[in-house]
N, C-alpha and C positions, 0 to 999 in steps of 0.2 A: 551810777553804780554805788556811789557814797550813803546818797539817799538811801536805796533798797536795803543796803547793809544795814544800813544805822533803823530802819523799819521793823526788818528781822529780828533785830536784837532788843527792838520795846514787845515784839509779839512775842519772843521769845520768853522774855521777863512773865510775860500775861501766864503761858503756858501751863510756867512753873507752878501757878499756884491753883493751876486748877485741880479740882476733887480727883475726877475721875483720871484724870494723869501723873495721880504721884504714882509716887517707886519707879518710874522711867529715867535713864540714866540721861546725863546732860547731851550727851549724842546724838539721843534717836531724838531730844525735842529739837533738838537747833536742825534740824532735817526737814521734821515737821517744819519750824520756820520758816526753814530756805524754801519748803516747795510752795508758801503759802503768798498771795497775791493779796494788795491793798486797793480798794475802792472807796473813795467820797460820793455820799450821793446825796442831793438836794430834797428839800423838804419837797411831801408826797412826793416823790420818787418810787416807782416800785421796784423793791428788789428782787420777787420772783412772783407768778400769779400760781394762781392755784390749780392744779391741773398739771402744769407744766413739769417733767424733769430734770429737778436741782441737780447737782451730785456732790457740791460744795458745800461743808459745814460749815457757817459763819459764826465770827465770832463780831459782836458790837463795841468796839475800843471805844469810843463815846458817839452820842446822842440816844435817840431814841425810836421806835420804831412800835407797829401794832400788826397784828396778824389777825385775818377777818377771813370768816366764809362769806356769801354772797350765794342767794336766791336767786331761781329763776325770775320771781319777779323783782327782783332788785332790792329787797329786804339785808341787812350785814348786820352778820351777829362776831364782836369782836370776842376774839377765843383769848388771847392775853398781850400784856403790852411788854413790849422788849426793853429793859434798860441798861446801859453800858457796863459788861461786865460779862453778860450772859450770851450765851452759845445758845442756835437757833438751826431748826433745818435736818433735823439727829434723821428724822425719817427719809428725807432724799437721799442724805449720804448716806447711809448705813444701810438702808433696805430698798434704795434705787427707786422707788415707787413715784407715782406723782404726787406734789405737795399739798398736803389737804387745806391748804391756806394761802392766801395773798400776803407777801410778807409790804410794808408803806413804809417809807421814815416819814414820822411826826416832826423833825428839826435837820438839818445837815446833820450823816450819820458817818463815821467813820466804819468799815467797813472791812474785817482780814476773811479770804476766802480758801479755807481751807482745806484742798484737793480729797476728792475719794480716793483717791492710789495711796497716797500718802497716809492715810488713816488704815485703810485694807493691809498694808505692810505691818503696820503697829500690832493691830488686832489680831492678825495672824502669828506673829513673833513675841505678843506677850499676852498670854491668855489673862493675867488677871486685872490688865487695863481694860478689855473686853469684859470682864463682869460688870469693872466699874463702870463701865458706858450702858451698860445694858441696864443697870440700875437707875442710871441718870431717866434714860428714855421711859421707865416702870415708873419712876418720877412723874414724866411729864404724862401718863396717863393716869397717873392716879388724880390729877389734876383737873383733865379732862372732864375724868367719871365726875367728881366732884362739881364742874362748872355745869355739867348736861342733869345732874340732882336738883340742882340749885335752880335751875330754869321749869324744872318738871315740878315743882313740890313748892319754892318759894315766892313770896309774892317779890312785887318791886321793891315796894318800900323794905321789905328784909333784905333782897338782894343789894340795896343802896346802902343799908344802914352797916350790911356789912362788910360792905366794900372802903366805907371811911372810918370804921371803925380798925380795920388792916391796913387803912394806909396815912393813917395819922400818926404824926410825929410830934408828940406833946401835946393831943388833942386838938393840932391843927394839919390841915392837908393844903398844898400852899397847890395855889390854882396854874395851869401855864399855859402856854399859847393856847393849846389844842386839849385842855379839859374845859370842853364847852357840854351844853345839856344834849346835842348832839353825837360827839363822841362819848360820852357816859353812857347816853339811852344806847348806843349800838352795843356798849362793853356787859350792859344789863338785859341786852335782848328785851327791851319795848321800843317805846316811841315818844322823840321830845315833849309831847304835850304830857302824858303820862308821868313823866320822870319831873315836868314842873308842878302836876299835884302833888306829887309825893315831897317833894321842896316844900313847899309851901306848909303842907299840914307838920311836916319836920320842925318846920319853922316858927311855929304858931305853937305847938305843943314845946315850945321853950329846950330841943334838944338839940339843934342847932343854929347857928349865926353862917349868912354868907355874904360873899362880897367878890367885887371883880380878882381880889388876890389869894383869895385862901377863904377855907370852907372851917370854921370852929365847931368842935364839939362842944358842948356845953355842959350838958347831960349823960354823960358815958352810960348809967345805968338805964336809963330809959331810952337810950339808943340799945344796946344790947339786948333789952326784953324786945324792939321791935325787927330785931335782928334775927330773933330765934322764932317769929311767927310763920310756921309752914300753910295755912289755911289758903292756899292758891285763889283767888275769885276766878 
C-alpha cells in the first residue's frame, strides 16, 4: 500500500508538468494518478503489438523503448524511438483503434499505464485539455508525414546525415547498447549493408569519426549539404 502511494505521488509529480495538462487543478491529476497502474518490463520486452487494442496511455518514467511496423515479409521500418519522459499510445487511448505499431523496450523500461476511463473523464469535463491533447496527437502526425517524406524523396545518406545531425550533442552522438547498424538501418528504412556504404563514404569524405562509443561529427557543414540531398537513386 506504502509503495503504490509513494508511486502515485512520483507519477503525479510527472503529470504536473506535462503540456497538454496544464490548467487542471491538483485534484483531478492525483485521480489520474490514483487510477494509473505501474509496469517494469525487460529489455525487448514487448509492450503492445501492432494490431492489437491498447486502451492504456503510457507514459515511459525511465529507459527506453522503439516503435516499428513490420511487413508481411518480415521487413521493420522503425517509426520513432521512445525516451523517458514521453507519452506513447495517444491512438489506442483516445480513438480505441488498433495500434499501428509494435511498441519493444530497448533497456529495462519503467512503465505508468494510464487508464482510458480516467482520461475519457478529463476530456469530457475539461474541454480545453482536450484541445491540448488533440494538438499533441496533430504533433505526432505531423511527424509521421514528415518521416513517410523523408523515405519517398530522400536518399539514405541524407536520411543518416540527418538523423546525427538532430541527435548530436556537441557534435557528438554517444552510441548504446542497441545503436547498432541494424537498428539504425531499420530507423532509416534500408538495410545493414546499405547504411555501412553510407559510413564508410561519411567517413572517408572526412565528415564524420566513429567508434564502438559514440559517432563525431566533424564536418557539420558538409554533413548538412548531404543532409539536404533529395535526389532518391
Amino acid at each position: 500500500m506504502s509503495e503504490n502511494f509513494s508511486r502515485a505521488e512520483i507519477l503525479l509529480k510527472r503529470l504536473q508538468s506535462f503540456d497538454y495538462l496544464r490548467g487542471l487543478d491538483g485534484e483531478t491529476l492525483r485521480r489520474l494518478a490514483n487510477a494509473s497502474s505501474w509496469k517494469v518490463y525487460a529489455p525487448e520486452a514487448v509492450i503492445f503489438w501492432e494490431g492489437d487494442v491498447e486502451s492504456n496511455l503510457f507514459y515511459l518514467q525511465y529507459g527506453s523503448l522503439k516503435a516499428l511496423k513490420s511487413s508481411p515479409d518480415g521487413r521493420k521500418q522503425v517509426l520513432r524511438f521512445i525516451n523517458a519522459g514521453e507519452i506513447f499510445n495517444e491512438m489506442g487511448a483516445l480513438a480505441h483503434r488498433p495500434n499501428p505499431a509494435t511498441a519493444i523496450a530497448l533497456e529495462e523500461s519503467g512503465v505508468w499505464l494510464i487508464p482510458r476511463h480516467a482520461l475519457e473523464e478529463i476530456v469530457s469535463t475539461h474541454p480545453r485539455t482536450a484541445m491540448q491533447i488533440i494538438e499533441n496527437m496533430a504533433d505526432k502526425i505531423i511527424e509521421l508525414v514528415t518521416l513517410a517524406a523523408d523515405l519517398s524523396l530522400k536518399t539514405v545518406e541524407a536520411r543518416f546525415a540527418t538523423l546525427l545531425l538532430e541527435q548530436a550533442e556537441g557534435d557528438v552522438i554517444k552510441r548504446r547498447r542497441w545503436t547498432n547498424q541494424i537498428e539504425l538501418a531499420a530507423r532509416l528504412g534500408t538495410v545493414p549493408d546499405v547504411l555501412s556504404r553510407v559510413i564508410r563514404d561519411l567517413t572517408k569524405a572526412g565528415l564524420i569519426e566513429i567508434d564502438r562509443q559514440q559517432i563525431r561529427i566533424i564536418d557539420r557543414g558538409g554533413l548538412l549539404a548531404r543532409a539536404k540531398r533529395e535526389d532518391k537513386p
